[in-house]
PDB file of N, CA, C and O in Angstrom, chain B, residues numbered from 101:
ATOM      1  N   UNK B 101     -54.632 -31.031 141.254  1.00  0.00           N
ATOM      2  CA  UNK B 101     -53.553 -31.798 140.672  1.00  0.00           C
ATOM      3  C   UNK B 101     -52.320 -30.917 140.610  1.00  0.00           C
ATOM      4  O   UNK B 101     -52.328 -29.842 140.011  1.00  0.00           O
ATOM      5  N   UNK B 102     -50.996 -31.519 141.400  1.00  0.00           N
ATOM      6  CA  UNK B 102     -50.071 -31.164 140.695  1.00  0.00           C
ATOM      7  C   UNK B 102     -49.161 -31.303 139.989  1.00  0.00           C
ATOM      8  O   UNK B 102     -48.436 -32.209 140.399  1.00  0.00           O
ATOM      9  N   UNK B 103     -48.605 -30.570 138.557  1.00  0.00           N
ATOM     10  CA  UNK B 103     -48.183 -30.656 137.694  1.00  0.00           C
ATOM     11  C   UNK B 103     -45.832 -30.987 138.382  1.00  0.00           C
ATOM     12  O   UNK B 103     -45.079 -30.221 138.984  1.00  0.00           O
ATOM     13  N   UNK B 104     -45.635 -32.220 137.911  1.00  0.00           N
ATOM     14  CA  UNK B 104     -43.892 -32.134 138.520  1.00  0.00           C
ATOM     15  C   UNK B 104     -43.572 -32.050 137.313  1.00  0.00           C
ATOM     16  O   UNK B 104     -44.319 -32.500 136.444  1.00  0.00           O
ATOM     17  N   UNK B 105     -42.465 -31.491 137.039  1.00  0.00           N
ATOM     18  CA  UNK B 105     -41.824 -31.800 135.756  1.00  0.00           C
ATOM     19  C   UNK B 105     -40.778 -32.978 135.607  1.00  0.00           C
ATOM     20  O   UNK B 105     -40.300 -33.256 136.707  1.00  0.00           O
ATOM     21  N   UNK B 106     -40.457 -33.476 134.943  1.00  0.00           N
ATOM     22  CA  UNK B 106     -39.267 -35.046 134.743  1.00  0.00           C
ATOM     23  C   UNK B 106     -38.092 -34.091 133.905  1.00  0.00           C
ATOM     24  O   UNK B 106     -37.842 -32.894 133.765  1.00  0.00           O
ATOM     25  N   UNK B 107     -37.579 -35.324 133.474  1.00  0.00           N
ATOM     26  CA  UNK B 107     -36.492 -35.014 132.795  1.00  0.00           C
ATOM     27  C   UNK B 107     -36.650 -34.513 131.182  1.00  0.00           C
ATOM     28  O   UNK B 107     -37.669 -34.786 130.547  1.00  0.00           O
ATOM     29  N   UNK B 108     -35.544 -33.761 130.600  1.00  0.00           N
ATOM     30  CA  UNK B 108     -36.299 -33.193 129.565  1.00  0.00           C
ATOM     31  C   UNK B 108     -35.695 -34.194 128.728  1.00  0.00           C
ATOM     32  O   UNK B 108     -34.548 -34.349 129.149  1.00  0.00           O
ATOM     33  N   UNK B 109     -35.973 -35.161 127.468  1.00  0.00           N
ATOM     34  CA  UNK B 109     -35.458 -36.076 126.493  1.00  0.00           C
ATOM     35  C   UNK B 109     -35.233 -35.526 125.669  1.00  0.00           C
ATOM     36  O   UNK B 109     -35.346 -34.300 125.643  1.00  0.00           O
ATOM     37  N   UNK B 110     -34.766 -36.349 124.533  1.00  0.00           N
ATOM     38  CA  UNK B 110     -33.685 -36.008 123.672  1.00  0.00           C
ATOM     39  C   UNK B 110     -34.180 -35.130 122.755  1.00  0.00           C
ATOM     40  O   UNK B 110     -33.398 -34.347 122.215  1.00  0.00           O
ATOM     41  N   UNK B 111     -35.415 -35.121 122.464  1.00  0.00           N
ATOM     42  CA  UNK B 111     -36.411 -34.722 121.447  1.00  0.00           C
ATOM     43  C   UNK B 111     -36.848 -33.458 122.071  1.00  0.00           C
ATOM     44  O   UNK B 111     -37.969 -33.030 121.798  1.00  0.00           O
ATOM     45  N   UNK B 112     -36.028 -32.777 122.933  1.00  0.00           N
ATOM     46  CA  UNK B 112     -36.383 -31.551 123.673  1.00  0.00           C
ATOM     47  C   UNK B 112     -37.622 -31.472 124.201  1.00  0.00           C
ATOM     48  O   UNK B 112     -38.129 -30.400 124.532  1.00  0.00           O
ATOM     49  N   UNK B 113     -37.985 -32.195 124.274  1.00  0.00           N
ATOM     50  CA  UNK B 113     -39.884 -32.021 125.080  1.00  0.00           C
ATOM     51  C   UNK B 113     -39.472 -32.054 126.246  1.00  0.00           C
ATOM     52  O   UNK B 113     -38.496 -32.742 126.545  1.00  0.00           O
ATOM     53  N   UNK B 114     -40.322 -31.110 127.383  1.00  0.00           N
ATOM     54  CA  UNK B 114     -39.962 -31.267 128.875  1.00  0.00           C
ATOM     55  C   UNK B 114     -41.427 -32.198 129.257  1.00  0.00           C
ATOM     56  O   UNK B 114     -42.554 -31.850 128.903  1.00  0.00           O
ATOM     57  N   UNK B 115     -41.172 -33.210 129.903  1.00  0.00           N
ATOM     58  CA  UNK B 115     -41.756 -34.090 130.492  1.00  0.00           C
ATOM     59  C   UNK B 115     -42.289 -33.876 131.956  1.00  0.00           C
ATOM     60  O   UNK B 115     -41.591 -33.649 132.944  1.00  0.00           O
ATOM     61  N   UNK B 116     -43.896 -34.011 131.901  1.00  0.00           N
ATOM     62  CA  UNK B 116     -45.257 -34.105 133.325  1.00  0.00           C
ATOM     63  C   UNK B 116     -45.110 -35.083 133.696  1.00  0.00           C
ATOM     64  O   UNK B 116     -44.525 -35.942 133.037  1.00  0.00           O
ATOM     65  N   UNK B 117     -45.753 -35.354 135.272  1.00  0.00           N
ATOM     66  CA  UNK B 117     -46.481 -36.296 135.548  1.00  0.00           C
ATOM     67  C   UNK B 117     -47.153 -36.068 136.569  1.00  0.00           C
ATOM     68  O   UNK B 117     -46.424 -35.633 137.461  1.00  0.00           O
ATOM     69  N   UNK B 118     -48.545 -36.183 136.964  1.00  0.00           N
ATOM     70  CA  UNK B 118     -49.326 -34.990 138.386  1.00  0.00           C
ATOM     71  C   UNK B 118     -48.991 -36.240 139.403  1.00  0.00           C
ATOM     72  O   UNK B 118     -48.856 -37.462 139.350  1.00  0.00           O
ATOM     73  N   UNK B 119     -48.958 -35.531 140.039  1.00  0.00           N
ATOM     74  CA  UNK B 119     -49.018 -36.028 141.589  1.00  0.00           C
ATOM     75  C   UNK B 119     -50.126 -37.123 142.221  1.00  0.00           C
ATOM     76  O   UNK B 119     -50.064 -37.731 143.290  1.00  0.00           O
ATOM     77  N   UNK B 120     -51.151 -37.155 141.188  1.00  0.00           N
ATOM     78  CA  UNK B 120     -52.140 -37.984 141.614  1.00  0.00           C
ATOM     79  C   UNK B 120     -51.224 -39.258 140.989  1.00  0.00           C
ATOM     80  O   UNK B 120     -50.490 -39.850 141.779  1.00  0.00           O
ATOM     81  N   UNK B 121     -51.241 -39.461 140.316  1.00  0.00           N
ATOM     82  CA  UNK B 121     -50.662 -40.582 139.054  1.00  0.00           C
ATOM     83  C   UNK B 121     -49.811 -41.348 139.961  1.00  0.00           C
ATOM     84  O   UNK B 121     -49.587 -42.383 139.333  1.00  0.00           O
ATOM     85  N   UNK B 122     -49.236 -41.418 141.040  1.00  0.00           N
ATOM     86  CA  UNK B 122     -48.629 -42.528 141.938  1.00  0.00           C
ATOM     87  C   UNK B 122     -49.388 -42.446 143.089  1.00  0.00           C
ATOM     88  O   UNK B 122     -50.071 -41.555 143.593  1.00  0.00           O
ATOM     89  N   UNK B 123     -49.035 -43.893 143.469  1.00  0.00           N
ATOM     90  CA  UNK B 123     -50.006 -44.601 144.585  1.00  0.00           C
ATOM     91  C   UNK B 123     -48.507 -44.651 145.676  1.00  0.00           C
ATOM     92  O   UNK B 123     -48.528 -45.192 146.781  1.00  0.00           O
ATOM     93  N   UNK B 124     -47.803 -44.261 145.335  1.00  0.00           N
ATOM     94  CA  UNK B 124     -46.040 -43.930 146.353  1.00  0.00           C
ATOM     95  C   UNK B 124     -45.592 -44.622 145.664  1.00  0.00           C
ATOM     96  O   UNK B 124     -44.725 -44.761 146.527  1.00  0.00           O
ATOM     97  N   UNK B 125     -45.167 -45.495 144.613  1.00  0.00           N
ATOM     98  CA  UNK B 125     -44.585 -46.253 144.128  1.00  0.00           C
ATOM     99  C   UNK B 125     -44.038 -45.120 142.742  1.00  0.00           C
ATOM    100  O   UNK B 125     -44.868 -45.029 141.837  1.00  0.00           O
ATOM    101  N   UNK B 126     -42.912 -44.412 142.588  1.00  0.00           N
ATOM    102  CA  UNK B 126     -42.855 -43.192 142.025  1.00  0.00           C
ATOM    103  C   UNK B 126     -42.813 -43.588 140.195  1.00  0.00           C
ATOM    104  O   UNK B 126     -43.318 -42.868 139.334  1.00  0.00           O
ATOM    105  N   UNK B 127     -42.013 -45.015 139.910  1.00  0.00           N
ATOM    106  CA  UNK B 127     -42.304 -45.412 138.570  1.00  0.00           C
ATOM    107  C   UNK B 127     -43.852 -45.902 137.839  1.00  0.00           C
ATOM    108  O   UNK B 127     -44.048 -46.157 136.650  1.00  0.00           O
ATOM    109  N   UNK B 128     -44.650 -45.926 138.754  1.00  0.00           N
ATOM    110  CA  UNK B 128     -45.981 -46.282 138.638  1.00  0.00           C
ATOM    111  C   UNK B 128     -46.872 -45.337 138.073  1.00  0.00           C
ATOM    112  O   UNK B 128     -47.969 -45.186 138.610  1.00  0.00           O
ATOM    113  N   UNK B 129     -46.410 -44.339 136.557  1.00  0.00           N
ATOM    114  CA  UNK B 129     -47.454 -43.751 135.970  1.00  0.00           C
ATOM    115  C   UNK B 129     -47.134 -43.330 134.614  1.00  0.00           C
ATOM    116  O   UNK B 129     -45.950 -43.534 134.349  1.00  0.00           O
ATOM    117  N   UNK B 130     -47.813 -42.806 133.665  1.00  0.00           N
ATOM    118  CA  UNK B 130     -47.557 -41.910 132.745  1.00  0.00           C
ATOM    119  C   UNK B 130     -47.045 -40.745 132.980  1.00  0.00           C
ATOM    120  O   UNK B 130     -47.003 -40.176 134.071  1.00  0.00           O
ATOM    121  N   UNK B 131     -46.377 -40.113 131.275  1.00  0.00           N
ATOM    122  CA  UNK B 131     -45.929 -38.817 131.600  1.00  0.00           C
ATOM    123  C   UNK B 131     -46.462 -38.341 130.164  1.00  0.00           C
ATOM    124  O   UNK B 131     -46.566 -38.972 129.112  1.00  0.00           O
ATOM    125  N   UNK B 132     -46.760 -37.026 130.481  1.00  0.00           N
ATOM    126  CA  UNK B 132     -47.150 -35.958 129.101  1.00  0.00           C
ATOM    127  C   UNK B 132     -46.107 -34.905 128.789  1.00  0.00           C
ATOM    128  O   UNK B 132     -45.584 -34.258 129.696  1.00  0.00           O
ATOM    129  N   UNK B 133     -45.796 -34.726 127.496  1.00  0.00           N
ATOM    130  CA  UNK B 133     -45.255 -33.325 127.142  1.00  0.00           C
ATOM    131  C   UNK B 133     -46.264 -32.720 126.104  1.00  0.00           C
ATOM    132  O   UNK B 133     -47.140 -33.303 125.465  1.00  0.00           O
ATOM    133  N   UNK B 134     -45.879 -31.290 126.109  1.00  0.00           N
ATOM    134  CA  UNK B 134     -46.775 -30.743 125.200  1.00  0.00           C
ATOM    135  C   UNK B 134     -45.863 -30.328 124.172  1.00  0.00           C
ATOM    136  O   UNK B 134     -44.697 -30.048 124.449  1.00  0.00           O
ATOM    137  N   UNK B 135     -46.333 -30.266 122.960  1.00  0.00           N
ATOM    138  CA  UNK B 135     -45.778 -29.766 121.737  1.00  0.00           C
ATOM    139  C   UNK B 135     -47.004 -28.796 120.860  1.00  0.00           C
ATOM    140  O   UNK B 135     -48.202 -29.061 120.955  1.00  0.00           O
ATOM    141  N   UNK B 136     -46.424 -27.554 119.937  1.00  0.00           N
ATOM    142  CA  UNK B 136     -47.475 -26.824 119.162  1.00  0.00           C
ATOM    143  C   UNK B 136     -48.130 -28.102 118.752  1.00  0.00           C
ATOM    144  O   UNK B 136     -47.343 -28.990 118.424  1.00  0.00           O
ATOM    145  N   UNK B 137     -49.482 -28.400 118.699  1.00  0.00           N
ATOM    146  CA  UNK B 137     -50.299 -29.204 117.961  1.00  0.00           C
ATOM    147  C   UNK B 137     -50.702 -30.179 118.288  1.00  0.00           C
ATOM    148  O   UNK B 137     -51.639 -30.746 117.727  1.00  0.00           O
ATOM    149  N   UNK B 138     -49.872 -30.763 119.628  1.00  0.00           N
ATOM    150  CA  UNK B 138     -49.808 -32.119 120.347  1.00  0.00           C
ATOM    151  C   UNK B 138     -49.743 -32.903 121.401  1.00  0.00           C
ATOM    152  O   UNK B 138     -50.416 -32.052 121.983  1.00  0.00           O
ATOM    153  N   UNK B 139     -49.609 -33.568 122.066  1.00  0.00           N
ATOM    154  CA  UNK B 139     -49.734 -34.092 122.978  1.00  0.00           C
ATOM    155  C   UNK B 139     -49.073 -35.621 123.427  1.00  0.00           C
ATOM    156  O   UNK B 139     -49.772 -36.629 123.327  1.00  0.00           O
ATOM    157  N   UNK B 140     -47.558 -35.694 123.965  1.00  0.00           N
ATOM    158  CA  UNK B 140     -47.433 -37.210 123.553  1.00  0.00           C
ATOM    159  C   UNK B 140     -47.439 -37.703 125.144  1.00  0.00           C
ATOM    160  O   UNK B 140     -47.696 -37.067 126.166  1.00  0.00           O
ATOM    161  N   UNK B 141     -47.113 -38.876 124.973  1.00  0.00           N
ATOM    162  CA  UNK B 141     -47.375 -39.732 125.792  1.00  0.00           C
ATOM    163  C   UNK B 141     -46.775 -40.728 126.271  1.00  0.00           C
ATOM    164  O   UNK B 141     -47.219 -41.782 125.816  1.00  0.00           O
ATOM    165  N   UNK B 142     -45.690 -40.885 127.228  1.00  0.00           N
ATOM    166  CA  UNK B 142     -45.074 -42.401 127.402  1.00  0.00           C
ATOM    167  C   UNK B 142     -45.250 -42.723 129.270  1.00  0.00           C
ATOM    168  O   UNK B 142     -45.673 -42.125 130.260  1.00  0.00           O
ATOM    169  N   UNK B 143     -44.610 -44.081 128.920  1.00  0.00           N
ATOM    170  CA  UNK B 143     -44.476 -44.719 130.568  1.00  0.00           C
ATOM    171  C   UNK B 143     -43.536 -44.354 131.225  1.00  0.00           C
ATOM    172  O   UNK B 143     -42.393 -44.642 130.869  1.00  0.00           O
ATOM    173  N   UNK B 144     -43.767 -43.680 132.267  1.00  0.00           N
ATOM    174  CA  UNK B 144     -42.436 -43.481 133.305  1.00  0.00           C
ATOM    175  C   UNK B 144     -40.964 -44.454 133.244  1.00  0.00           C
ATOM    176  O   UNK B 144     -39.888 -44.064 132.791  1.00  0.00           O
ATOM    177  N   UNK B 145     -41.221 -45.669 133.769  1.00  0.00           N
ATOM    178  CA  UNK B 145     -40.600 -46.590 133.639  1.00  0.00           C
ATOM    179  C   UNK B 145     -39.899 -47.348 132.307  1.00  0.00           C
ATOM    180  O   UNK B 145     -39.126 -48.306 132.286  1.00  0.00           O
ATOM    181  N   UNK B 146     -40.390 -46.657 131.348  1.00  0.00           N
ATOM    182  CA  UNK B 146     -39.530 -47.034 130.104  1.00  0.00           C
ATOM    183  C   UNK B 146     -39.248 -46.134 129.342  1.00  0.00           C
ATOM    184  O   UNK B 146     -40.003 -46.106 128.370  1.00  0.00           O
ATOM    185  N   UNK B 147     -38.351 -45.238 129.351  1.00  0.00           N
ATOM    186  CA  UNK B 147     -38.482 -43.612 129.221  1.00  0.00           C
ATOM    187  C   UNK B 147     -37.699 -43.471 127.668  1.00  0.00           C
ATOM    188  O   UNK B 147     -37.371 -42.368 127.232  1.00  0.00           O
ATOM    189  N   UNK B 148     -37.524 -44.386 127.128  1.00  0.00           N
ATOM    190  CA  UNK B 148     -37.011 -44.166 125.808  1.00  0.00           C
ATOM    191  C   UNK B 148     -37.824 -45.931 124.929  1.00  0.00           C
ATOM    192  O   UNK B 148     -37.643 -46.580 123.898  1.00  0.00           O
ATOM    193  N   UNK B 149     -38.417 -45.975 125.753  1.00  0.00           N
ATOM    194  CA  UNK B 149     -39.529 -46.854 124.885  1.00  0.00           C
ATOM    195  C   UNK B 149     -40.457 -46.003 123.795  1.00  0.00           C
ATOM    196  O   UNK B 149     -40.173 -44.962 123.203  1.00  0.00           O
ATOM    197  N   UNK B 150     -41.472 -46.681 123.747  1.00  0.00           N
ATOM    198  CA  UNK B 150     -42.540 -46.308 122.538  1.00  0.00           C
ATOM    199  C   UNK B 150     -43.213 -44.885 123.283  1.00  0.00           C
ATOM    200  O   UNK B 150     -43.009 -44.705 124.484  1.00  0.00           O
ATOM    201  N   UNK B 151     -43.949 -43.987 122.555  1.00  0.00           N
ATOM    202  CA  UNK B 151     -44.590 -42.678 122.955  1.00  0.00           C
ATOM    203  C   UNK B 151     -46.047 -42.565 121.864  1.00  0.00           C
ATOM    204  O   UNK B 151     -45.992 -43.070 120.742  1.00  0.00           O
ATOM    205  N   UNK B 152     -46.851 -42.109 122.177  1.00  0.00           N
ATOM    206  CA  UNK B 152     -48.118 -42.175 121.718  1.00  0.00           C
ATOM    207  C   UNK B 152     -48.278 -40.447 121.778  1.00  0.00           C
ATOM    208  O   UNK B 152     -48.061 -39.712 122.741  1.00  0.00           O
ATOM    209  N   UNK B 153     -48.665 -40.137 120.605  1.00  0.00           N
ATOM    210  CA  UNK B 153     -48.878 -38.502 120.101  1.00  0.00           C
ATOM    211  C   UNK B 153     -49.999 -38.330 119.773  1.00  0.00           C
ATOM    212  O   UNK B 153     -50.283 -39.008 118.785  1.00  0.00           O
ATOM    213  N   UNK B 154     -51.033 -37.549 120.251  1.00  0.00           N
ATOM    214  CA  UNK B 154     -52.461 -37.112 119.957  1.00  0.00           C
ATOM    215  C   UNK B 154     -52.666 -35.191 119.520  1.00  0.00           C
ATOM    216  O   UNK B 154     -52.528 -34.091 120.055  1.00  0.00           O
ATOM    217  N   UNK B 155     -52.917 -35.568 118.712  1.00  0.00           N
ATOM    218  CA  UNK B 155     -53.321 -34.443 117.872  1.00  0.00           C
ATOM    219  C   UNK B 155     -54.345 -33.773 118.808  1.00  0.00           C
ATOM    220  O   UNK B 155     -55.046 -34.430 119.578  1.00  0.00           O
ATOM    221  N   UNK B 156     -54.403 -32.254 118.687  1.00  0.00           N
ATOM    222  CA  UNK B 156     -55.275 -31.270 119.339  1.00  0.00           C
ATOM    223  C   UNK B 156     -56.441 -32.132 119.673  1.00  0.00           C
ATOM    224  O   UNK B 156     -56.542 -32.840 120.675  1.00  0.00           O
ATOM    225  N   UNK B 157     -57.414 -31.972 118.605  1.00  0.00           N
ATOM    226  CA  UNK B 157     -58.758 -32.695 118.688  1.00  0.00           C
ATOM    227  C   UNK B 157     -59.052 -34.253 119.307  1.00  0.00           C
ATOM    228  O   UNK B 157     -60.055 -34.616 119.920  1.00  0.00           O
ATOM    229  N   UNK B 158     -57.894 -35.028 118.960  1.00  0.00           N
ATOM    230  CA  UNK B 158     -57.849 -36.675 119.734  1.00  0.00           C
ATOM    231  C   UNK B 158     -57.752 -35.986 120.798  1.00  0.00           C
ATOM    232  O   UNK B 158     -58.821 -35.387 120.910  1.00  0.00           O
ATOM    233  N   UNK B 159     -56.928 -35.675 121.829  1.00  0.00           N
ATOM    234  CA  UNK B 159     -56.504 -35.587 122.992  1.00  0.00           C
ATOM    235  C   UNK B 159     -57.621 -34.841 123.977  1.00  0.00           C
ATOM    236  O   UNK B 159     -57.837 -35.250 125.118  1.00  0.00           O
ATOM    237  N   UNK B 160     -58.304 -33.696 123.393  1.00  0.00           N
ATOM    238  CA  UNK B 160     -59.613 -33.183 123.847  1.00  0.00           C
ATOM    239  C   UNK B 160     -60.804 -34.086 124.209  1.00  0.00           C
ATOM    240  O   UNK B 160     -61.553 -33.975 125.180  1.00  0.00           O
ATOM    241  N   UNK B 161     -60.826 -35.118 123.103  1.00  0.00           N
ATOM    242  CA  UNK B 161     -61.832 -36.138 123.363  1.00  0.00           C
ATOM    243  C   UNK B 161     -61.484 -37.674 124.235  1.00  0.00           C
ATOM    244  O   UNK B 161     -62.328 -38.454 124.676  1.00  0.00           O
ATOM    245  N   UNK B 162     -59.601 -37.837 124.332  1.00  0.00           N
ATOM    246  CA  UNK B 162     -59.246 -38.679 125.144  1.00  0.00           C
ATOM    247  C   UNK B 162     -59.252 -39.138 126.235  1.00  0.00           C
ATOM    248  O   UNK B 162     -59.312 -40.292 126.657  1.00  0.00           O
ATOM    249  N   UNK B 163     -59.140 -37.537 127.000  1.00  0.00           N
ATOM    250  CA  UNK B 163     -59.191 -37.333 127.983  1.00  0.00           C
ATOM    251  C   UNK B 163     -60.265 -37.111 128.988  1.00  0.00           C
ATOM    252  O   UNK B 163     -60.223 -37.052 130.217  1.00  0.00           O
ATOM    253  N   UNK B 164     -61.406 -36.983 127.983  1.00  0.00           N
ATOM    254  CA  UNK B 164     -62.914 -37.020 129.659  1.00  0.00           C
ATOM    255  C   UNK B 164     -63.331 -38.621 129.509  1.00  0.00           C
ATOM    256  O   UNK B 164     -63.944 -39.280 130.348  1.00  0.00           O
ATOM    257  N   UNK B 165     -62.800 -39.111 128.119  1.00  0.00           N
ATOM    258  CA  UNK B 165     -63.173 -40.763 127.759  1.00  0.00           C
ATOM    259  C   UNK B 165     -62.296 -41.474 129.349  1.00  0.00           C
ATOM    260  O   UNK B 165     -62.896 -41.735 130.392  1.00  0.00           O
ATOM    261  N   UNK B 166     -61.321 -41.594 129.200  1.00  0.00           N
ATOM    262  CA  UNK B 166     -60.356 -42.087 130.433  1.00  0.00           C
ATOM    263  C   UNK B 166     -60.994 -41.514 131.717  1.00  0.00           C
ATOM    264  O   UNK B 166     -61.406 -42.245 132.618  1.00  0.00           O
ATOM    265  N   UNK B 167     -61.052 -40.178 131.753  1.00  0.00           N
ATOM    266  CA  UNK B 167     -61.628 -39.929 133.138  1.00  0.00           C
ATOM    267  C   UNK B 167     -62.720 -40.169 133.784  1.00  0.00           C
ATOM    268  O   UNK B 167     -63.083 -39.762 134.888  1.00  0.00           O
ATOM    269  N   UNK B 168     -63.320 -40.979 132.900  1.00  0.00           N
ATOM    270  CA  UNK B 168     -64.770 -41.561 133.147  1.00  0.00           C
ATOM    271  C   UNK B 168     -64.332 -43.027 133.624  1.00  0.00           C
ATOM    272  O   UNK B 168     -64.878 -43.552 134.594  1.00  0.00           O
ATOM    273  N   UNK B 169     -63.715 -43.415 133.178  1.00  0.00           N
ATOM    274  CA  UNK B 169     -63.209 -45.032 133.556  1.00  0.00           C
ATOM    275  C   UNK B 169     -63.034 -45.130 134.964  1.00  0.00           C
ATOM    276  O   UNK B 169     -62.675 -46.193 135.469  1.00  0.00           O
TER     277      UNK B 169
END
């Protein structure tokens, strides 16, 4: 996987999104930033919409849950 970086928002977080995560259609995925403690979360395509924040321990267990899907 590789890691691109996006744009950095207002909230100073610098913004992911891997390379797997589009099918060529480049608005077609999530993006992650990291913060001490956290982990948030929004849609490419709506980049000052809603964001979803997972705490150390959620995000450890979020993530092999999804990758199993």
């Amino acid at each position: 996987m590789n890691r691109r970086a996006s744009v950095q928002g207002v909230s100073g977080l610098v913004w992911f999104k891997s390379s797997y995560s589009s099918d060529g259609n480049e608005g077609d995925c999530v993006e992650t930033a990291t913060a001490p403690g956290a982990m948030h979360v929004r849609d490419s395509k709506n980049l000052s919409g809603p964001q979803l924040t997972f705490g150390e321990t959620a995000w450890a267990g979020f993530v092999p849950y999804v990758a199993g899907r």
